[in-house]
Structures are given as C-alpha cells and as structure tokens.
C-alpha positions in Angstrom: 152.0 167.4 79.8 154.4 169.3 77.6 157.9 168.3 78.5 159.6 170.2 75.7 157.6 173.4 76.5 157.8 173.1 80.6 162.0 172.6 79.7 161.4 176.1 77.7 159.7 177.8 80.8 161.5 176.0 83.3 165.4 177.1 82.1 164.1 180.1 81.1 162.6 181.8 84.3 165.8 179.9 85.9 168.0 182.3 83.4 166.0 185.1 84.7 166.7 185.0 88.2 170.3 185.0 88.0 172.1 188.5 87.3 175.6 188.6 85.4 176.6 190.4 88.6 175.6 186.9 90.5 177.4 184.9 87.9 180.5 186.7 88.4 180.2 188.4 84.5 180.6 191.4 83.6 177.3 193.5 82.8 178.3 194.8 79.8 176.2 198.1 78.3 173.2 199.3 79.7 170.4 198.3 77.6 170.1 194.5 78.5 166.8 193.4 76.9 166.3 190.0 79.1 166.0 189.9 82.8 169.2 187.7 84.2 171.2 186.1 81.9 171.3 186.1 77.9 171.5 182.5 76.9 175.1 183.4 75.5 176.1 183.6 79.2 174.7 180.7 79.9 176.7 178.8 77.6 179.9 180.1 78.4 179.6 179.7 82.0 178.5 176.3 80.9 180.7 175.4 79.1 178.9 174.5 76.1 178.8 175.9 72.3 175.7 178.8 71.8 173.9 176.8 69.5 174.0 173.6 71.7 172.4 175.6 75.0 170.0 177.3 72.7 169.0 173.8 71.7 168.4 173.0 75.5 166.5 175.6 76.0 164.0 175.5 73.2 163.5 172.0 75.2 165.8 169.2 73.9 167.1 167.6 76.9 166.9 163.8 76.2 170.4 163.7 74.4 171.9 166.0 77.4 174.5 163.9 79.1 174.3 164.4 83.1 178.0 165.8 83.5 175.9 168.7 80.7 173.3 168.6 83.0 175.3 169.6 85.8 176.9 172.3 83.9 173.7 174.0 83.0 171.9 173.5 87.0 175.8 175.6 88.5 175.4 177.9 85.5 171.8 178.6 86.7 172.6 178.2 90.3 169.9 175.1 90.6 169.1 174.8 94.2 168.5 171.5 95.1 165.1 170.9 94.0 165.2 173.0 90.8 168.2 170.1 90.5 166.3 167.3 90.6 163.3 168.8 88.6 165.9 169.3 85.1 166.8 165.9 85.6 163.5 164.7 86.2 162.5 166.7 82.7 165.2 165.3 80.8 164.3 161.7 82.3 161.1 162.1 81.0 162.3 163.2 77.1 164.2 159.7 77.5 161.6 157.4 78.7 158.3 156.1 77.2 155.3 156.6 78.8 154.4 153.5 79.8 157.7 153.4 82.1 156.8 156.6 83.7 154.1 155.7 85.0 155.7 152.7 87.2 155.8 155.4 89.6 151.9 155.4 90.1 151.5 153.5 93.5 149.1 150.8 92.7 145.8 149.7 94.8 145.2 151.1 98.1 147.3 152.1 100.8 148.4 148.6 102.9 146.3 148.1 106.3 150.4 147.8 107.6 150.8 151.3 107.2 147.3 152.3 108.0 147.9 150.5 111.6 150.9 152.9 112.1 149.1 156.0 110.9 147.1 154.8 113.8 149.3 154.1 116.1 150.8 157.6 116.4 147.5 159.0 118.6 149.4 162.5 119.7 150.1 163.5 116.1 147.9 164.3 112.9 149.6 161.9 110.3 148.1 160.9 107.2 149.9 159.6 103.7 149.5 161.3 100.3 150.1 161.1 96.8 152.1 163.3 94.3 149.2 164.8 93.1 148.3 165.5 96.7 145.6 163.1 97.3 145.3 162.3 101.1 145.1 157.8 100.6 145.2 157.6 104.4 144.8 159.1 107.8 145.0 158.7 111.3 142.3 160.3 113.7 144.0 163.2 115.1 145.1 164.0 111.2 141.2 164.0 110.1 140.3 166.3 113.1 143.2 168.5 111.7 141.7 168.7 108.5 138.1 168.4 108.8 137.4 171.2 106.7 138.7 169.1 103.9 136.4 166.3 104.9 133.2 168.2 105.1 131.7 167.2 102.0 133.8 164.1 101.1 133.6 162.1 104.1 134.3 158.7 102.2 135.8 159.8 98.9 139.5 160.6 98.7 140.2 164.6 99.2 142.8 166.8 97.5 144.6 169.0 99.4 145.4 171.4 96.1 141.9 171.5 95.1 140.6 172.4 98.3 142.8 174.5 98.6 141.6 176.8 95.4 138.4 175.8 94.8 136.6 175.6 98.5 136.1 179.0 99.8 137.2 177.6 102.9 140.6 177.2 101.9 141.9 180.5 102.3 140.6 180.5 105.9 142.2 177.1 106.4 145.5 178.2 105.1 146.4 181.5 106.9 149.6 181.8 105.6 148.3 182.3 102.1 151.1 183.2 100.1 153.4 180.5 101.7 150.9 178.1 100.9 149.8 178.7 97.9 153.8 178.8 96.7 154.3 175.6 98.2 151.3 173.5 96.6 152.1 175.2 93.5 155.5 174.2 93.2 155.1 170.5 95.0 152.8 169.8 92.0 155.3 171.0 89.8 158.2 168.9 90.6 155.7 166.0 90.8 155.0 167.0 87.2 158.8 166.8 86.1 158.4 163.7 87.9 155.7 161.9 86.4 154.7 163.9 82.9 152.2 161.6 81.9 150.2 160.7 84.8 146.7 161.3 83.3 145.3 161.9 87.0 147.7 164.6 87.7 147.4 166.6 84.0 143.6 166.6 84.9 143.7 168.1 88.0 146.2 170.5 86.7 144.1 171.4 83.9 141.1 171.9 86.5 143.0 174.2 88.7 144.8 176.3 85.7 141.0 176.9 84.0 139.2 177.2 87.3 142.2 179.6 89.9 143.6 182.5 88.9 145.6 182.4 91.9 146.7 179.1 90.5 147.3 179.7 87.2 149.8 182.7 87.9 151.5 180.8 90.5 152.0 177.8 87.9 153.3 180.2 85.0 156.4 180.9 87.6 157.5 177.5 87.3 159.0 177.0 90.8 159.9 173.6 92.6 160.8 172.5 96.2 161.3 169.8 98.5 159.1 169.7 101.4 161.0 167.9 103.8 160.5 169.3 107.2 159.4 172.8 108.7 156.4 174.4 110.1 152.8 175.2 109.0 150.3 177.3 109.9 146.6 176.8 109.9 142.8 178.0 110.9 141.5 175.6 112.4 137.6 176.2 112.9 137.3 174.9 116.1 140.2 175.3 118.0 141.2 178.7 116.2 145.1 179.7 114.9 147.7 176.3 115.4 151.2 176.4 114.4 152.8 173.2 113.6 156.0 171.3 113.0 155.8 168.6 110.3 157.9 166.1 109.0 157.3 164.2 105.6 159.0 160.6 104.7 158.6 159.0 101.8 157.2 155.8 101.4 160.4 153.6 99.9 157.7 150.4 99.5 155.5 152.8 98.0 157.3 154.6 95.3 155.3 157.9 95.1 153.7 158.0 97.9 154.9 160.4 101.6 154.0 160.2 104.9 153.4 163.5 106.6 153.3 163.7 110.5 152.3 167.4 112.6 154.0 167.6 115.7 154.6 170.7 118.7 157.0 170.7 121.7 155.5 170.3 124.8 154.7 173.2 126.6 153.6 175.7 123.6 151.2 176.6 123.0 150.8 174.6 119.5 151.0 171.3 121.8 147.7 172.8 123.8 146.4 173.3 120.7 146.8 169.3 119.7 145.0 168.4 123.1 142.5 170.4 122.1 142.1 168.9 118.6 142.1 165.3 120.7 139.4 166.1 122.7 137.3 167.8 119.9 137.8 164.4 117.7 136.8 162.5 120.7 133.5 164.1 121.2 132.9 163.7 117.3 133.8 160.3 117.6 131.2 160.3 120.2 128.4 161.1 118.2 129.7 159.8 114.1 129.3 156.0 112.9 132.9 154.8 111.6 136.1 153.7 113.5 138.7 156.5 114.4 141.2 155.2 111.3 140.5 156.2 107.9 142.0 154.6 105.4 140.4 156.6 102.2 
C-alpha cells in the first residue's frame, strides 16, 4: 500500500466533512471552492504554521510528533477510530516493513481457543483475521454462515470477498448499505494498521478491480471500531435473524478477534438460534467431519 497517498486521501476527506461553521470559524465570502475546511483553517485551528500542515497533508507524517498529531485529529474532529487510523498511518511512515508485519498472527489458530469456540454451543462464534479471514469456528457459527461455506468447505473463507463477489452475498447481508460501509472501513483501518501485509494488498486489489460497490466505498476512506452492536442477516434456511454480537480481540494473538452472536431470551432472534441448532444438528446428521472447525 501507499501510505503517503492514503495520508493524502485520508486528511483530506477528513477536512471535508467538517464545516467552518462546526469548527467554530467564521465562513468568510461565499464562493468557498473546497468542501469543509481549507487547509489554512486547519492549521490555525491546529496550531501549526501553513506550510507545515500542507506538508502533512501531501502525506508526510513520520516526523509528526503525537502532541501534532493530536492537534490535527481535534482540528478534524477525529472520532475515535479515524484517531487511531492517523496514528496507525504515521506509525507505518516510521517503521520498516519487516516490523510491521510482526503483527501477522503466525501458524494456525491454537486448539485452546478452538475448544472454547466450542464450548460456547448457544452462540455462533468464530475468530478472524484483519483481512477478514474466518481461522476458526464453532458449530452454531458455521450453520450461521453456511452460505459462506458452500463452496469452500475446507479452505479458509473471507467474509469481504464473499461478500462482493458471491451473488449470494447481498441476500446474506440484508442490511446492505450498513454492511457494506462496515467491511469497507474495517479493511481500512486494518490497512493503516498493517500497510504492508502482502495478503491483505491482494485481496484489496481483487475487490477494487473486481466491485464497483467496493471500489467507491474504499475511495471514501472511512474507518471504525466494531466493538459491539447488532447485525442483520438472510439466513437461507431459517429466513430474516437479527443479532447481537460482541467482538474481543485476541491479546495472545496480536491481530487476530473473536466474534460471538447472541439474542435475549424470549425474541424472537433467540427462536431463531434454536432454529439454526436444530438445522446444524440434522446436517451434522448426514456430513462426515466433527461439529468444530478449525479452518
């Protein structure tokens, strides 16, 4: 990846979003020619020279110190994960490659955390990657996402290119729009995160040249934590489910999260999980393999 051009985009669509109005600046004449801010607002509200945010913006982070840093994200008015992403851009200005990419988990998921993926029989639970690989997944989790599964029963699956490539995924994601702004921008921030990950520039590449859904949801340059909430899916068996999930990361992983779907008991969500268990028990009934999967 690009860092120098993805700090371009990423501080400029930032600027854009933010009026002078917002900023508490005047909006002086009426013939602005940017969206948002001009970078001369920027600066001042920064607290930094013209020249020296100009710099930043044409993508020179590395020398940025972090209390500049933090200047530029209130300037901008940085949510908390558009935070983390400029530091994670000018982290990866600073380091070399090869120290970047200590954040690739290494080998396969451990059978430890496989056993608790199992262990949790009343929730779909599996563990992914940055890139959104799913490494591992507990029974109820592959029922969930059996569409996923259909034609890579033993291979790792990828939840983004499913997603934009199948012509299932639309279908599977009902919530289109939602979902499509939240893979986009989870594979951002893990891009800020981890800018030379060979794995993940390949995959991006493959979605940007074959999406066009993708590709315009990319240019926007958005990024989020995905922490805890709700999701919707289509489930083709049991029909529409709405979800709670939680996802943790992995500390003795670095890189990798585990994701768990839950419902309150007594909606109509947690019907639809007893469902799912009894549709995964009669395909255990009649498939070879053991109800884990570790991938």
């Amino acid at each position: 990846m690009d860092t120098a051009h993805d700090i371009r985009e990423f501080l400029t669509t930032r600027r854009a979003k933010v009026t002078p109005q917002q900023a508490g600046l005047p909006a002086f004449g009426g013939n602005r020619r940017v969206p948002g801010l001009r970078r001369e607002e920027v600066a001042l509200l920064a607290g930094v020279s013209i020249d020296y945010y100009v710099r930043l913006e044409r993508g020179h982070l590395a020398g940025a110190s972090e209390e500049v840093l933090d200047a530029v994200a209130d300037a901008l008015q940085l949510d908390d994960a558009e935070r983390s992403h400029l530091y994670d851009l000018a982290a990866a200005q600073r380091a070399r490659p090869a120290r970047r990419s200590s954040r690739k988990p290494r080998g396969p998921v451990p059978a430890s955390i496989q056993r608790v993926l199992d262990s949790m029989t009343d929730s779909p639970a599996f563990v992914r990657n940055g890139r959104l690989d799913i490494l591992a997944i507990n029974r109820l989790g592959r029922a969930l996402y059996a569409p996923l599964f259909a034609g890579a029963a033993t291979l790792p699956v990828n939840i983004a290119r499913f997603q934009f490539l199948d012509p299932a995924g639309p279908d599977f994601f009902p919530d289109w729009t939602a979902s499509v702004n939240t893979t986009v921008s989870l594979l951002r921030t893990e891009v800020g995160r981890a800018p030379h990950d060979s794995e993940l520039t390949s995959l991006i590449g493959e979605l940007v040249t074959r999406s066009d859904e993708f590709r315009s949801a990319w240019a926007k340059h958005n990024v989020r934590l995905h922490h805890t909430g709700s999701k919707p899916f289509h489930h083709p068996e049991i029909g529409d489910i709405l979800l709670d999930f939680d996802a943790m990361a992995l500390p003795a992983q670095p890189g990798l999260t585990l994701t768990a779907y839950s419902a309150e008991p007594g909606t109509p969500a947690h019907d639809g999980l007893r469902l799912l268990s009894a549709w995964a028990a009669t395909e255990d009934a009649t498939a070879d393999g053991t109800p884990g999967t570790r991938i």
